[in-house]
FIZA-669848 format. One record per residue (C-alpha): residue number from 1; x, z, y. Coordinates in nm, 3 decimals. Layout:
N
   n      xx      zz      yy
 NUM       X       Z       Y
...
END
This chain:
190
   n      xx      zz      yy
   1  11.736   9.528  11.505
   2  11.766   9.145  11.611
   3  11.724   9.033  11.259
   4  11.397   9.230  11.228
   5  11.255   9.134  11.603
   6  11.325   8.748  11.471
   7  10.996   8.798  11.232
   8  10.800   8.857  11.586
   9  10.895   8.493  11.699
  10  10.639   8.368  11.386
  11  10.852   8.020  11.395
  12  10.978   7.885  11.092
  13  11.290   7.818  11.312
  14  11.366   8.167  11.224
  15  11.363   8.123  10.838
  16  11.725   7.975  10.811
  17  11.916   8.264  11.034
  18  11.711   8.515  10.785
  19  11.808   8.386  10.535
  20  12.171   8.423  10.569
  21  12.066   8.776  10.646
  22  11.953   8.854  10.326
  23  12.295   8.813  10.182
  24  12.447   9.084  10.379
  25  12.340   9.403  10.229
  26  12.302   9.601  10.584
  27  12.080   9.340  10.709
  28  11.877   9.247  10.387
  29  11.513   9.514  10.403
  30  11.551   9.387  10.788
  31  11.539   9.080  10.682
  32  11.266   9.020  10.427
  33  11.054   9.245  10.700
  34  11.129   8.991  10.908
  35  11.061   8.714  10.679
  36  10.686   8.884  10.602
  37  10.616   8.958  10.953
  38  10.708   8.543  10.990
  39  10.340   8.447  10.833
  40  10.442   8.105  10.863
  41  10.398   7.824  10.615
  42  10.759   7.819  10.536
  43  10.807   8.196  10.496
  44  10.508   8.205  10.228
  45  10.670   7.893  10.037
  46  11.024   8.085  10.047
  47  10.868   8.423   9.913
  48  10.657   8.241   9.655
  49  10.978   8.062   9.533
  50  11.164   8.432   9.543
  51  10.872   8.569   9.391
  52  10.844   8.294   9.096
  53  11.241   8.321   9.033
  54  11.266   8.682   8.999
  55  10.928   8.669   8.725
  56  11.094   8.376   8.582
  57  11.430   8.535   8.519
  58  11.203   8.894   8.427
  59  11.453   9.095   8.658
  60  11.292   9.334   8.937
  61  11.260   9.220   9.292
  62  11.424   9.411   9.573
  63  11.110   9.580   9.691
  64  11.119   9.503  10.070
  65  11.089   9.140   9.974
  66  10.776   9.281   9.793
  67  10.654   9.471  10.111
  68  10.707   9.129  10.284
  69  10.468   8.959  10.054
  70  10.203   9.219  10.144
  71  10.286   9.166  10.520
  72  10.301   8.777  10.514
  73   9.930   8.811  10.330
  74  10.075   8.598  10.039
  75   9.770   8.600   9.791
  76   9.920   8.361   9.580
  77  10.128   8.610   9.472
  78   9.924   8.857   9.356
  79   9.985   8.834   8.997
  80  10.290   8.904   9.073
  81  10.262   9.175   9.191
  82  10.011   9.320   8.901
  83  10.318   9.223   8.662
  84  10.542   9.434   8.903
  85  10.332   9.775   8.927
  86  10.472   9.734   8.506
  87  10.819   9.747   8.587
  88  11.023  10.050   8.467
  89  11.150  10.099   8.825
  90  10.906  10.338   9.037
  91  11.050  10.178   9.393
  92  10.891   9.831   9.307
  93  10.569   9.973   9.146
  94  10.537  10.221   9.496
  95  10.594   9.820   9.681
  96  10.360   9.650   9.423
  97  10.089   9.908   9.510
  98  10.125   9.902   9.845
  99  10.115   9.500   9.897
 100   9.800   9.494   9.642
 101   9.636   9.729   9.893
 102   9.800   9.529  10.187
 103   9.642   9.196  10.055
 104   9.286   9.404   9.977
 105   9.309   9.292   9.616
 106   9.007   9.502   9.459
 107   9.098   9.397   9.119
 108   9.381   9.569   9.113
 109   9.203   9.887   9.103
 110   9.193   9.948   8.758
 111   9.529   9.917   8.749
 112   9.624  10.117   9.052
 113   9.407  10.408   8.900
 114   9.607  10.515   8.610
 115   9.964  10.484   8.837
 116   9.751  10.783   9.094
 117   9.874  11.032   8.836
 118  10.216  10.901   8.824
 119  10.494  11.186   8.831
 120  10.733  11.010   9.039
 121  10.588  11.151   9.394
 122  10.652  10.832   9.558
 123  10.475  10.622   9.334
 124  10.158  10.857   9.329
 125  10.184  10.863   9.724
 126  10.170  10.516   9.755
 127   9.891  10.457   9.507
 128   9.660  10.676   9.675
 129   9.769  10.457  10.030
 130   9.694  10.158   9.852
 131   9.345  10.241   9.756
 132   9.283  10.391  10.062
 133   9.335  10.047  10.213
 134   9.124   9.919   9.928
 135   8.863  10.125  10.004
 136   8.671  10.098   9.713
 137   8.416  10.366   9.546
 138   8.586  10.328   9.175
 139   8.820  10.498   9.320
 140   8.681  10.806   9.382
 141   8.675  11.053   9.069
 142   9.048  10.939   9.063
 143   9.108  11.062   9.398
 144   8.916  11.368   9.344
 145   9.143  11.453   9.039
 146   9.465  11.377   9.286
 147   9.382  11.669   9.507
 148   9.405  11.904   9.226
 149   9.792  11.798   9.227
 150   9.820  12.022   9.562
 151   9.957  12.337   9.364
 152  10.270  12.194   9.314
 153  10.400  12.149   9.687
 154  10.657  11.834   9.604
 155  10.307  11.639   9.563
 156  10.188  11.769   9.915
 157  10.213  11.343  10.052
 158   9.923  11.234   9.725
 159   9.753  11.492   9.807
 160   9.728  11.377  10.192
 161   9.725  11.003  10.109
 162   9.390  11.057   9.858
 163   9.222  11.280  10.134
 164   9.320  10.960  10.384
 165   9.158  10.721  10.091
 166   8.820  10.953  10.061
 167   8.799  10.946  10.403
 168   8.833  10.560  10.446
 169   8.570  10.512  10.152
 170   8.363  10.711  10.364
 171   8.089  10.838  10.132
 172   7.868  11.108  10.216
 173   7.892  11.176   9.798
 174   8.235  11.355   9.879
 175   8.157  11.585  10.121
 176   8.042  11.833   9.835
 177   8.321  11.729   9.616
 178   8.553  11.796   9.942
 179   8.417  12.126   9.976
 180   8.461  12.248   9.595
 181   8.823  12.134   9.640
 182   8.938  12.315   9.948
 183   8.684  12.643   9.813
 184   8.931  12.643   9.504
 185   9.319  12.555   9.675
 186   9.538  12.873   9.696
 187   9.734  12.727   9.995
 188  10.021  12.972  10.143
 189   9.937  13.119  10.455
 190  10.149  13.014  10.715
END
């Protein structure tokens, strides 16, 4: 808990005590947290750096230093994380989406799209966050299709998340799509 209430200080005095932290693996998520909530000059150099090494060396990133990129508003970074929501492992595509939506990067739509239909759950989940943070009318049919994923109940969270992202698009448009949608769900009575 202290190592994550350091990223509140926002001083760059901080930055050194984190990162020892990251090398112990009980402190390390509450670390880069910390290091994103930071939003200081030297926190953005460090996770550009991090960022640029772990592209350079093509090996995944842990994806709370992803999530801290998406917290510390690191647009520099964004191709980096459109090369991420590539990788093979679902946990940093889920933290790719999420910072892309974080950092309102509207060009990553069309590649956020596709990932919606994703069958890891977690992935899916946190696509439809993503563009509900991007809030962007492409993203609709997409998001229409999602809550047709509702009869399997393991996809219950996409299902919620696009309702969440129709709602923050807010166009009157889906109302009647809305209304089809719920007409045709068999949902089990509670």
């Amino acid at each position: 808990m202290a190592v994550y209430s350091l990223g509140n200080t926002r001083s760059d005095k901080a930055l050194p005590v984190l990162k020892e932290a990251l090398k112990k693996p009980m402190l390390e998520v509450s670390a880069w947290q910390a290091i994103g909530n930071l939003r200081t000059e030297g926190a953005k150099k460090f996770l550009l750096e991090q960022a640029q090494r772990f592209v350079k060396e093509g090996k995944n990133p842990p994806p709370a230093m992803i999530s801290a990129i998406g917290a510390a508003q690191l647009t520099e970074a964004i191709p980096y994380l459109r090369q991420w929501l590539r990788s093979s492992d679902p946990r940093v595509q889920e933290a790719a989406a999420l910072a892309l939506g974080m950092l309102r990067d509207k060009e990553a739509v069309p590649l956020l799209i596709p990932l919606l239909e994703a069958k890891d759950v977690g992935l899916a989940s946190a696509v439809a966050n993503a563009l509900g943070m991007l809030a962007d009318p492409r993203t609709l049919p997409a998001l229409y299709k999602a809550l047709k994923r509702v009869k399997n109940p393991a996809d219950t969270q996409v299902v919620l998340n696009a309702l969440v992202a129709i709602q923050s698009i807010n166009e009157r448009s889906s109302i009647l799509c809305l209304k089809s949608s719920f007409a045709s769900l068999s949902c089990p009575r509670l």
